[in-house]
C-alpha positions in Angstrom: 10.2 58.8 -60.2 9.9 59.6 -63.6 11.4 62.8 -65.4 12.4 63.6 -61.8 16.0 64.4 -61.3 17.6 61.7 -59.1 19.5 61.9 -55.6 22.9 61.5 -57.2 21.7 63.8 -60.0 20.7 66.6 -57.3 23.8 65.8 -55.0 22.3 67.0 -52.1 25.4 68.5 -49.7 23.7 67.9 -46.1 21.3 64.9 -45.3 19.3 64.1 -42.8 19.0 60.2 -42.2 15.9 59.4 -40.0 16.7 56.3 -38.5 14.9 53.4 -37.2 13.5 53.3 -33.7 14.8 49.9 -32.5 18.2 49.0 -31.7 18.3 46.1 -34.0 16.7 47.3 -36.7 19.5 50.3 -36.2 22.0 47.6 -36.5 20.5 46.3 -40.1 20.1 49.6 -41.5 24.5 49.9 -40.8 24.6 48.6 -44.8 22.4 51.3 -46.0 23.6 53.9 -43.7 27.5 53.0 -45.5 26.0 52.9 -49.1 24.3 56.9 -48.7 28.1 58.0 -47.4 29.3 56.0 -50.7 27.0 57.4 -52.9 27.6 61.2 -51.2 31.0 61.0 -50.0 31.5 65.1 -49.4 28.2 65.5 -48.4 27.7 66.2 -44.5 25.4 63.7 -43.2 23.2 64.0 -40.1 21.3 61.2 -38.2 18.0 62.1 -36.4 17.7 58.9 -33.9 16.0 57.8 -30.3 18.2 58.2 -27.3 18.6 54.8 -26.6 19.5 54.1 -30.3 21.9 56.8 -31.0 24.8 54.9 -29.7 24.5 52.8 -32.4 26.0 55.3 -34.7 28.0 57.9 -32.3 31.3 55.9 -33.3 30.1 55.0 -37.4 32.4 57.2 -40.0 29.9 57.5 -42.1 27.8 59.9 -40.4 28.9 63.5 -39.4 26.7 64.4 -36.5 24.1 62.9 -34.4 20.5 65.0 -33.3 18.7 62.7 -30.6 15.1 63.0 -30.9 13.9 63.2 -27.3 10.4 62.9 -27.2 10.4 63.0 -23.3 12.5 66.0 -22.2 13.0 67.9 -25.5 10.2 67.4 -28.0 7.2 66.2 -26.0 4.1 65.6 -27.2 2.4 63.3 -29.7 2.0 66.9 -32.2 3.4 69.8 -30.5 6.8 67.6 -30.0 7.1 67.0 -34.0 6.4 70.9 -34.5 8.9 71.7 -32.3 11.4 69.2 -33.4 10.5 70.6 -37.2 11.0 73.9 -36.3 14.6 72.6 -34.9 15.3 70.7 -38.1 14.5 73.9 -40.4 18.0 75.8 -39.2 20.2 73.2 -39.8 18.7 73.8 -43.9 18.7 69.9 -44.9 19.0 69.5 -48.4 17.8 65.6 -48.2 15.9 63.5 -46.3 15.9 59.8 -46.0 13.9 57.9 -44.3 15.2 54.5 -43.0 12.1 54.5 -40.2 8.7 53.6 -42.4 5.9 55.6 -40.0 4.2 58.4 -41.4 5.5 60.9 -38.7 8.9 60.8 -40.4 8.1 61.9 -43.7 5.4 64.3 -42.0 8.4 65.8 -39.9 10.7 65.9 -43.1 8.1 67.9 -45.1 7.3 70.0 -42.2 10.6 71.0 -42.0 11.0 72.2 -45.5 13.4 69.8 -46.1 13.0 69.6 -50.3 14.0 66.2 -50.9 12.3 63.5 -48.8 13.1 60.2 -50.0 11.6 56.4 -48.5 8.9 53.6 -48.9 5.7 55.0 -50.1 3.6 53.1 -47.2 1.5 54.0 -44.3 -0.1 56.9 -46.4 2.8 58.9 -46.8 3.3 58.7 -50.4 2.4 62.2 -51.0 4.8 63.9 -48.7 7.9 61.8 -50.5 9.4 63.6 -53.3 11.2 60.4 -54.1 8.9 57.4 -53.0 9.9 53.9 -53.5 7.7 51.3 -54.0 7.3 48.2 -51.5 6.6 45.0 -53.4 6.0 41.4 -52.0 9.8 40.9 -53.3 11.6 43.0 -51.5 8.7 41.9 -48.3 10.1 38.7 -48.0 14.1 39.5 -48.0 16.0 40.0 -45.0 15.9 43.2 -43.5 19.6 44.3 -44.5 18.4 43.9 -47.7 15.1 45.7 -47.2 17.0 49.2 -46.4 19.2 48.6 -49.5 16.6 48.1 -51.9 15.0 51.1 -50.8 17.9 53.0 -51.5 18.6 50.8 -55.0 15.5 52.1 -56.0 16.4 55.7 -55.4 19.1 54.8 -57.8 22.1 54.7 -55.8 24.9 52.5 -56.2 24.8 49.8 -53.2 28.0 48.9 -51.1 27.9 45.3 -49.2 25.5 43.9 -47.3 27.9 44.0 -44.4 27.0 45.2 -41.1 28.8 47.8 -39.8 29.9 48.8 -35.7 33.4 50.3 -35.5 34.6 50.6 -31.5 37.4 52.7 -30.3 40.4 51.2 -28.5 38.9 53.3 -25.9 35.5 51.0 -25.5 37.8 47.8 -26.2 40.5 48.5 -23.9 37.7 49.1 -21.4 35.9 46.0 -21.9 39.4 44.1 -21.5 39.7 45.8 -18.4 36.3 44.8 -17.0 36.4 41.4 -17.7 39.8 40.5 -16.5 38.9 41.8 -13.4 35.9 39.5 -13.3 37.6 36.7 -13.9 40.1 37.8 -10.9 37.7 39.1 -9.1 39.0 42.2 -8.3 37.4 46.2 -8.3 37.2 48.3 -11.1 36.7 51.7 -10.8 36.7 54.5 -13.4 39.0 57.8 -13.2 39.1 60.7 -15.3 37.4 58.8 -18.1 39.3 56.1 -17.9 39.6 52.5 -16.6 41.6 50.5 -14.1 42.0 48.1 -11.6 41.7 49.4 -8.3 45.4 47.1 -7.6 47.6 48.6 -9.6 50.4 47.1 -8.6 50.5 44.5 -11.1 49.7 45.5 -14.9 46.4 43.9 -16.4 48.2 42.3 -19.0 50.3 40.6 -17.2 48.5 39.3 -14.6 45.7 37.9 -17.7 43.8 34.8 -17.2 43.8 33.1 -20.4 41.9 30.2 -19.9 38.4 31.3 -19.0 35.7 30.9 -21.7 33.0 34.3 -21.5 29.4 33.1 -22.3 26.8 36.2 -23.4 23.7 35.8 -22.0 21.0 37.9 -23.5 17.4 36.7 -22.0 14.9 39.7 -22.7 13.5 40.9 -26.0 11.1 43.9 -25.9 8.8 43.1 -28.2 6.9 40.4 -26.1 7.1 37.3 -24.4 6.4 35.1 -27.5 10.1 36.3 -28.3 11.1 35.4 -24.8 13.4 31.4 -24.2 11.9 31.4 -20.4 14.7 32.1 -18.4 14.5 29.2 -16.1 16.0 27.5 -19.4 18.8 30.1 -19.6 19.4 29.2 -15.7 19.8 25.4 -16.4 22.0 25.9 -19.4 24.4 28.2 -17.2 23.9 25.6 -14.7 25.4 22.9 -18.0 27.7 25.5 -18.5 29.0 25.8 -14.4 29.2 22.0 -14.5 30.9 21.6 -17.5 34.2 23.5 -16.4 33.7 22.9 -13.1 36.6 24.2 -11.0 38.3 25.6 -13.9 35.5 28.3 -14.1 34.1 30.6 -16.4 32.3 33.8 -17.3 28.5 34.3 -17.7 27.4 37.8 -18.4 23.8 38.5 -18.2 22.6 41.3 -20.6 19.6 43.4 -20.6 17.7 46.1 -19.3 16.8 46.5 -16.2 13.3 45.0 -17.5 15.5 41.8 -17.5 16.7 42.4 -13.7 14.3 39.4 -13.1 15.7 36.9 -15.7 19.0 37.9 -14.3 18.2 36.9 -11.1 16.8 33.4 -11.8 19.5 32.5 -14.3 21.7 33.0 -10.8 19.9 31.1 -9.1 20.1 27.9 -11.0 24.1 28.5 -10.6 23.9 29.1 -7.2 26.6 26.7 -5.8 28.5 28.3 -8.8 27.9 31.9 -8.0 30.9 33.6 -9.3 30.5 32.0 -12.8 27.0 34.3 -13.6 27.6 38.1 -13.4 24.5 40.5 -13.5 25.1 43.0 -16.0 21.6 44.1 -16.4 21.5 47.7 -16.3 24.7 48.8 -15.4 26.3 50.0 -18.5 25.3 51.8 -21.7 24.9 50.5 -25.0 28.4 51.0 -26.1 29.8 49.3 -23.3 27.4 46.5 -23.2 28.7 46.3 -27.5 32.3 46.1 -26.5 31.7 43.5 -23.9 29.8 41.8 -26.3 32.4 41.6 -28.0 35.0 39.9 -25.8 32.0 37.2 -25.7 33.2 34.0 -26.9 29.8 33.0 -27.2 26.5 34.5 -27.1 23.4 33.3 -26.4 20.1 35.1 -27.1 16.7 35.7 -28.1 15.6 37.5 -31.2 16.3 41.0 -29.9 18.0 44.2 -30.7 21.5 42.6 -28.6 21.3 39.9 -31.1 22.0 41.9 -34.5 24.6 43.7 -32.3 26.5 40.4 -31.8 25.7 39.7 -35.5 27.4 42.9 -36.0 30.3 42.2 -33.6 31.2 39.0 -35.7 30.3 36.9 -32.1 29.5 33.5 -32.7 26.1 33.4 -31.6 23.0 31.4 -30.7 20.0 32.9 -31.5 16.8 31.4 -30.0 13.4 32.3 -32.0 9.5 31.9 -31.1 7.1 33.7 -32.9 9.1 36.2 -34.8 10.4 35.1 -38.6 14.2 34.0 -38.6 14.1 34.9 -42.7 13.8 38.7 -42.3 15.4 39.5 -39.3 17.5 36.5 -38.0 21.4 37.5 -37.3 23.2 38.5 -40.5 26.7 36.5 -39.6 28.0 33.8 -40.4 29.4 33.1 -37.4 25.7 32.6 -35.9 23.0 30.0 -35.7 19.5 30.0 -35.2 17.7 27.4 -32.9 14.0 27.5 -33.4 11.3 24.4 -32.9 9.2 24.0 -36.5 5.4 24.9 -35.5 2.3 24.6 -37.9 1.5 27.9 -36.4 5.3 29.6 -36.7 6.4 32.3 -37.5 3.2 34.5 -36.1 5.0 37.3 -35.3 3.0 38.1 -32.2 4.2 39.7 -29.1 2.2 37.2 -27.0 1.6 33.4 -28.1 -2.2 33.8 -29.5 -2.4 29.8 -28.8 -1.4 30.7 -24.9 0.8 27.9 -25.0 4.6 29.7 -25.8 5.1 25.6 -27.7 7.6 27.2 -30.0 10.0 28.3 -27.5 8.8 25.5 -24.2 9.8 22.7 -26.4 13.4 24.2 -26.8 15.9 22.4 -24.1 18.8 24.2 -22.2 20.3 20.7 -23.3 19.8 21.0 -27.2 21.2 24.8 -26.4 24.1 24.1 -23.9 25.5 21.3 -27.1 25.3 24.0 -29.7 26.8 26.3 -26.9 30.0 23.6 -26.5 30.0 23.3 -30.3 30.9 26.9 -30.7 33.4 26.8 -28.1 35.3 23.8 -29.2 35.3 25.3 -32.7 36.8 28.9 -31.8 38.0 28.6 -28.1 40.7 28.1 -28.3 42.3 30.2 -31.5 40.6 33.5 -29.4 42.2 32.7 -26.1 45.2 33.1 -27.6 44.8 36.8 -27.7 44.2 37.3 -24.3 40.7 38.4 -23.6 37.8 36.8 -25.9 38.3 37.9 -29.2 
């Protein structure tokens, strides 16, 4: 970028952020996201994001407004859907564009809007459309992806904030969240009223009626990219079955996250607790993402495989478990911490396939729901008890 004037030289007053297409990978760019408000504190800044992504950011201060990209209802269409969607963009009058997503469609989409300063990786042939391209080297490759956003942006030339992920919650989602789970734990209804929570018996405040001796477990069994990403989740069921056993009739709380993809999992992981059937609850596909965040949050514990849930935990400050196959625990394990990655040394790991090219899944099969259920105890005897004292998880 040579005799070209820089971002913080041109001091662009309204950006457009493209962001990245996975929830996790929304989660890691948080950092970056913190460092452009930094860096452009008066400017009014815009995130163009995926519907199921946009939740991510709805509640961040540092973004102004949030334009979902619908490609289904909106903006269909592999090129008439980016026209459209470019022709959209071009009233808003953008004076920046950066590009946390790395395909070629983003930068194409910036350019065709007019937008004059488009700013990102060179790769994937879109060099020419960036007016401020950043080089990718093997360095910056091999770091963790937190870091991977930032450099981007170091070599823009802004100053960097910290590498710390960012996912603010209102007392709204929290109070919520408390709501839900105490009710769980006495099993009793929840319904929802004028856009807020309560228990359907109201004769008897939440708070006091709290039960605080109930450890929540996060289960989190699916992962989208593939099953070489996937602990089976027969092994999930025995280690809630550990779990069950363990407290016995003292009880506790297993929530099972997911999609309703992960329905299935759900219903096995029951199974294997089926003599302790009010210990697993099914929460697959029965909240949105910022519910399923503040719930996450209550988690005193959270168990899961390399997946978008995970960096939200991360994120949370959850202690967590985080189970990898084929995917590499260097660039995108959970930045906390507070987590710890269990993962079974393979001559043919990290591959980074969605499905095991061996067609044996070794690197996850030779994981047990024991080795798992004593980090699980571990995490639980270290922090149990200091969280419990605040009522509900954390």
């Amino acid at each position: 970028m040579a005799g070209k004037a820089t971002l913080q030289q041109m001091n662009p007053e309204k950006i457009l952020i493209r962001s990245t297409n996975w929830i996790g990978d929304a989660v890691m760019t948080t950092p970056a996201v913190h460092t452009i408000r930094e860096n452009f504190p008066k400017a009014e800044i815009t995130m163009l994001a995926m519907p199921w992504v946009a939740d991510i950011f709805r509640l961040s201060p540092d973004v102004d407004k949030i334009l979902v990209y619908d490609k289904k209802d909106l903006f269909p269409g592999r090129i008439k859907g980016v026209l459209k969607l470019a022709h959209h963009l071009k009233q808003y009058h953008f004076d920046a564009a950066i590009l946390l997503q790395n395909a070629f469609e983003a930068a194409f989409l910036a350019w065709m809007a007019g937008i004059p300063l488009r700013a990102g990786y060179k790769r994937d042939g879109r060099g020419l459309l960036l007016s401020h391209g950043v080089e990718l080297t093997p360095e910056i490759r091999a770091r963790h992806q937190v870091h991977y956003y930032q450099m981007m942006l170091a070599g823009l030339g802004l100053d960097l904030g910290p590498d710390k992920l960012r996912l603010p919650l209102s007392e709204e989602l929290t109070g919520w969240a408390k709501g839900y789970i105490e009710c769980l734990k006495e099993q009793r209804p929840f319904s929802t009223q004028d856009g807020k929570t309560y228990a359907d018996d109201q004769s008897t405040d939440i708070e006091d009626k709290m039960v605080t001796d109930l450890p929540i477990i996060g289960f989190n069994p699916g992962a989208a990219y593939g099953p070489a990403k996937r602990w089976p989740a027969e092994k999930f069921g025995q280690l809630a079955a550990l779990i069950a056993h363990h407290y016995g009739e003292k009880g506790c709380l297993i929530l099972v996250f997911g999609t309703k993809d992960d329905t299935d999992a759900a219903r096995v992981i029951k199974e294997y607790s089926a003599r302790t059937h009010f210990h697993v609850i099914d929460m697959t596909a029965k909240t949105s993402l910022q519910q399923v965040m503040a719930l996450i949050q209550c988690c005193h514990v959270f168990v899961t495989n390399d997946s978008g849930l995970m960096h939200v935990a991360a994120g949370l400050e959850t202690p967590t478990i985080a189970i990898f196959g084929s995917t590499d625990h260097i660039a995108t394990g959970p930045f906390s911490e507070r987590s710890k990655v269990i993962r079974q040394v393979m001559a043919c790991s990290p591959c980074l396939q969605a499905e095991c090219p061996q067609k044996h899944l070794h690197c996850l099969e030779e994981i047990s729901s024991q080795a798992i259920y004593l980090e699980v105890a571990k995490m639980l005897d270290g922090g149990l008890q200091q969280s419990l004292g605040s009522g509900v998880g954390r």
